[in-house]
N, C-alpha and C positions, 0 to 999 in steps of 0.2 A: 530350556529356560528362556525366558522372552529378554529379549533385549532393551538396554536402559534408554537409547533413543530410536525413533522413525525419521525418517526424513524421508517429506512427501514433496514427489516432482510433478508437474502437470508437463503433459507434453502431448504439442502438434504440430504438424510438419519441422521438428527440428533438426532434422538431418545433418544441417549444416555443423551444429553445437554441440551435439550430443555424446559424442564422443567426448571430447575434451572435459565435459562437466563429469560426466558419469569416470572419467579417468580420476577427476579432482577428488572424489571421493571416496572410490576405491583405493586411495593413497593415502588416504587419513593416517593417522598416528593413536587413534582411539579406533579402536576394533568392532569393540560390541555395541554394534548399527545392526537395524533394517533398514530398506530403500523402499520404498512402495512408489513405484511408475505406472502414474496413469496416464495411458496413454488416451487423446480427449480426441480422438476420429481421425487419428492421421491418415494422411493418405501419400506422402513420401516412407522412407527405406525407413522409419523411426521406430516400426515394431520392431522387424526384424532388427536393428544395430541392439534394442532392448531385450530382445529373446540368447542374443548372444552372451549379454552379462548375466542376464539370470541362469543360463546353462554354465557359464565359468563359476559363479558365485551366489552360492545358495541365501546370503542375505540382499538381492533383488531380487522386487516382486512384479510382475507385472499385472494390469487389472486394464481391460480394454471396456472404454463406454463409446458411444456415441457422442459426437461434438454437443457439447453442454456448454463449454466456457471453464475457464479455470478454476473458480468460486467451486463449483462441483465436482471438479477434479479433486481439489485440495479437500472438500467436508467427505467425499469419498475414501480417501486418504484417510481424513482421519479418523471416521469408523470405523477402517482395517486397522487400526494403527493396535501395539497391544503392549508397548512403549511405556514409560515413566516420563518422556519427556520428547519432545515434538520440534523436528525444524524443517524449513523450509527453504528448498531451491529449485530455480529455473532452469528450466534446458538450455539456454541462451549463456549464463550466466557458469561461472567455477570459484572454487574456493580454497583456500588457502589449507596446506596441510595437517596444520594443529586445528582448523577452527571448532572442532567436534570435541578435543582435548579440551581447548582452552573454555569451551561453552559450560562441558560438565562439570570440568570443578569449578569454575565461580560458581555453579548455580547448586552442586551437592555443597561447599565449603560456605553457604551464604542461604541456601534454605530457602532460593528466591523463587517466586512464581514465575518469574518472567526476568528475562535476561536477555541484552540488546550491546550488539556492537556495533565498530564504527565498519566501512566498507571502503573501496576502491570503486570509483566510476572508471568506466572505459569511454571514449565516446571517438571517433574516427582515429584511431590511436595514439589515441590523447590519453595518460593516467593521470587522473586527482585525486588525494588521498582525503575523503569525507570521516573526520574525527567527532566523540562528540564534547560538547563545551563543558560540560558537569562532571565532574573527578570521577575516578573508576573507585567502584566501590557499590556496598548495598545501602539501597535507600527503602527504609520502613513509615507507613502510616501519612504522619501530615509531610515528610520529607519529599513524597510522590506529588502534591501536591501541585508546585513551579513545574517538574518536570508534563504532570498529566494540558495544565495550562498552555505550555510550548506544545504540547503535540497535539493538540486541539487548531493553532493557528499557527499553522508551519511556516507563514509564510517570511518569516522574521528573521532568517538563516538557513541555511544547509547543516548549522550543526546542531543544530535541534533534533529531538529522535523522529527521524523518516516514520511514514509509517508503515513503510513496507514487511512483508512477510520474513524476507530472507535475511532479513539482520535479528529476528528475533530467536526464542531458545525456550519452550512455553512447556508448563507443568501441566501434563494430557486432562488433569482433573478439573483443572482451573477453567476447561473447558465444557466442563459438565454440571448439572443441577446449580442451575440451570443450564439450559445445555445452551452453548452457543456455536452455531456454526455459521462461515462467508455467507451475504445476501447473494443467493442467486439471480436476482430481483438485477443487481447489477453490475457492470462489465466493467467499469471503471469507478476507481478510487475505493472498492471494494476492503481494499487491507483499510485505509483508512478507518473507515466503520468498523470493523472485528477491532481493531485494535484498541481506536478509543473506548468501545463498548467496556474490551475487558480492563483497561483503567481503571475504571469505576467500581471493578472485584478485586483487584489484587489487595495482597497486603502487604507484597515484598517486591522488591524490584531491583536485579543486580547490572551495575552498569561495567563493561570492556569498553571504556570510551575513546584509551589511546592504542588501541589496536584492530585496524582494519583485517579482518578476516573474511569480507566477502570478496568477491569480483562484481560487479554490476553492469554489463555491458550494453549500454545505451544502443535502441537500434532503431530504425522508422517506420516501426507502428506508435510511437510515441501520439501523444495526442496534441505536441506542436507538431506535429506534419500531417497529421490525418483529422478528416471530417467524422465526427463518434455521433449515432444518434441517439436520441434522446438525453444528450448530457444533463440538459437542465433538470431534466425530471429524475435524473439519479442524483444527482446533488441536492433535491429538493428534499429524497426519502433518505439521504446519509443525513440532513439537516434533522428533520423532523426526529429521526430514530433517536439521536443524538440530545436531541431537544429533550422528550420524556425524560433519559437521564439526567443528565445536568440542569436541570429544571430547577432547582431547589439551590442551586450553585452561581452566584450573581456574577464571579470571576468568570467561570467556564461559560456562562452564556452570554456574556458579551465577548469573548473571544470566537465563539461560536457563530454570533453574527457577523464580525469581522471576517471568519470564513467563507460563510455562506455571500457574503460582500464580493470576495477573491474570485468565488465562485462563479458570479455573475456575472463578473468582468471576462473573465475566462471564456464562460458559456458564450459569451458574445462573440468572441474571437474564432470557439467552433464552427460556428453558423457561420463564419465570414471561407469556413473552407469545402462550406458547400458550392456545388457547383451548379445547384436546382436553386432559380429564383424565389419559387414560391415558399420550397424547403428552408431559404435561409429566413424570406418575411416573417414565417411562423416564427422560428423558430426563436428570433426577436422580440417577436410579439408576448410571447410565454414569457422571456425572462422579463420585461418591460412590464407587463402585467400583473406579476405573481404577489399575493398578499403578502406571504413567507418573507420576500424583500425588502417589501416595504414597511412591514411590522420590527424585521433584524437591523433596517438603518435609523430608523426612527427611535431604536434603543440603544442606538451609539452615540455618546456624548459628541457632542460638537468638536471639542479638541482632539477626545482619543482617534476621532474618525478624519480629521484632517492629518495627522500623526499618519496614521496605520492606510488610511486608504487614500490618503492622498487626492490626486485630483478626478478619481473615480468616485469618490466618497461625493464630492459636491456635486459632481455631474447627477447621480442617483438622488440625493438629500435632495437637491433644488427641480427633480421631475424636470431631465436637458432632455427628455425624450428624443428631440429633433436634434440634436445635438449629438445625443449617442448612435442613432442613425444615420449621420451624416459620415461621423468617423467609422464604423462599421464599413460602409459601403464602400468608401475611400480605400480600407485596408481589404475589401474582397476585391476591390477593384484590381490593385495591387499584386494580392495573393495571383488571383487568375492569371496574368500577364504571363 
């Protein structure tokens, strides 16, 4: 018989984690799982620590690729997948012993497409518990509504739904015809796009909002301490993809731009942690130049944008060009020391 959930892990060099995650889940309290491990070109002991649970326990699978990036890991995933219902976790990361329990029945007792908890951050071992603000319970039709809004422009709280992979709980069909699977296209903010995409399909949506059931362990590949390239051009095609959809949607696309705002602010901060001078000019120069920007601020009302973007909003609105590059340089200069 196939089993009613998958749980796809993408995994490289995890050596460190992997045990402990892979323990979290084989402790579960809900039984009838598969595990699909793709392992994404390790090159530390992380086959082999996976070849050992797949010989203990015949619902791990292992499936070795070439380094791809995770996005491929996971749509790898989840074409093996053969599941009624789809989650996701990290090798880095562990979870709580019901949260496989507690995932299936809200979402068999509620019919939901998509079901979303709250998590645990770790971060230098520090735990905070991230809840989320909207009562636990099923939300049908215009009720998705507020919530698709907030997770369009995250940037208004922490308890807003993240839009990460591993707090969700997703109905395998919900993923199909159309079919949608992660932009391989890109490396970062990836969930963001899959997730808001499939907003715009469901018709049901069950929230666990006062019960943290992931672990999320913060660690420094983060993209406050590392240089990513091409960020602004992945931010530009999470924008654009985003844009066709909510197009038609006057709410969702000025929150959208308000993103694509955050975004640019951000981007700017990337390039300040390069360490190649020319690499960081360009890289300036892209987000300083881009139409996409200058069309998403020019459609944010004068209030909501002094509101929401603050004193970024005016530095962009009034072209401080010289001005953005002055504090840029200031904080690489900074960064570097």
């Amino acid at each position: 018989m196939k089993p009613k959930i998958t749980i796809i892990m993408p995994i490289y060099n995890a050596e460190k984690t992997l045990v402990r995650c892979l323990d979290s889940i084989q402790q579960q309290t809900y039984k009838d799982f598969e595990v699909i491990l793709v392992n994404d070109g390790s090159k530390d002991t992380s086959v082999e620590i996976c070849q050992r649970y797949c010989e203990a326990d015949k619902r791990f699978k292992l499936i070795n690729q070439e380094n791809s990036g995770p996005s491929k890991a996971r749509n790898r995933g989840i074409d093996e997948s053969t599941s009624k219902y789809l989650s996701f976790v990290d090798s880095d990361d562990y979870i709580e012993p019901t949260m496989l329990e507690e995932f299936f029945t809200a979402a068999e007792a509620s019919s939901a497409d998509l079901t979303v908890c709250g998590y645990y951050l770790e971060e230098n071992s520090h735990q905070s518990v991230n809840l989320l603000k909207y009562p636990s319970g099923i939300y049908c039709g215009e009720q998705i509504k507020p919530i698709i809004l907030d997770a369009i422009d995250i940037g208004e709280g922490n308890n807003n739904i993240r839009p990460f992979s591993w707090i969700r709980f997703v109905k395998r069909e919900c993923l199909e015809n159309p079919r949608l699977r992660f932009n391989t296209n890109i490396h970062r903010s990836e969930d963001y796009l899959i997730w808001n995409t499939l907003f715009a399909r469901i018709k049901s949506l069950c929230l666990i909002g006062d019960k943290p059931l992931y672990h999320y362990v913060m660690n420094s590949s983060s993209i406050t301490h590392n240089y990513v390239e091409n960020y602004w051009a992945m931010a530009t095609i999470i924008y654009n993809e985003l844009k066709d959809i909510y197009k038609s949607d006057k709410d969702a696309m000025l929150r959208l731009n308000i993103m694509l705002l955050r975004r640019a602010t951000l981007s700017l901060s990337v390039a300040c942690l390069s360490k190649n001078k020319e690499t960081f000019k360009s890289d300036i120069k892209k987000v300083l130049s881009d139409k996409n920007l200058r069309g998403a601020i020019s459609s944010i009302p004068f209030k909501i944008g002094i509101k929401r973007g603050k004193v970024r909003y005016i530095i962009f609105k009034l072209r401080l060009n010289f001005l953005i590059k002055l504090f840029q340089k200031i904080w690489q200069k900074s960064e570097l020391q």
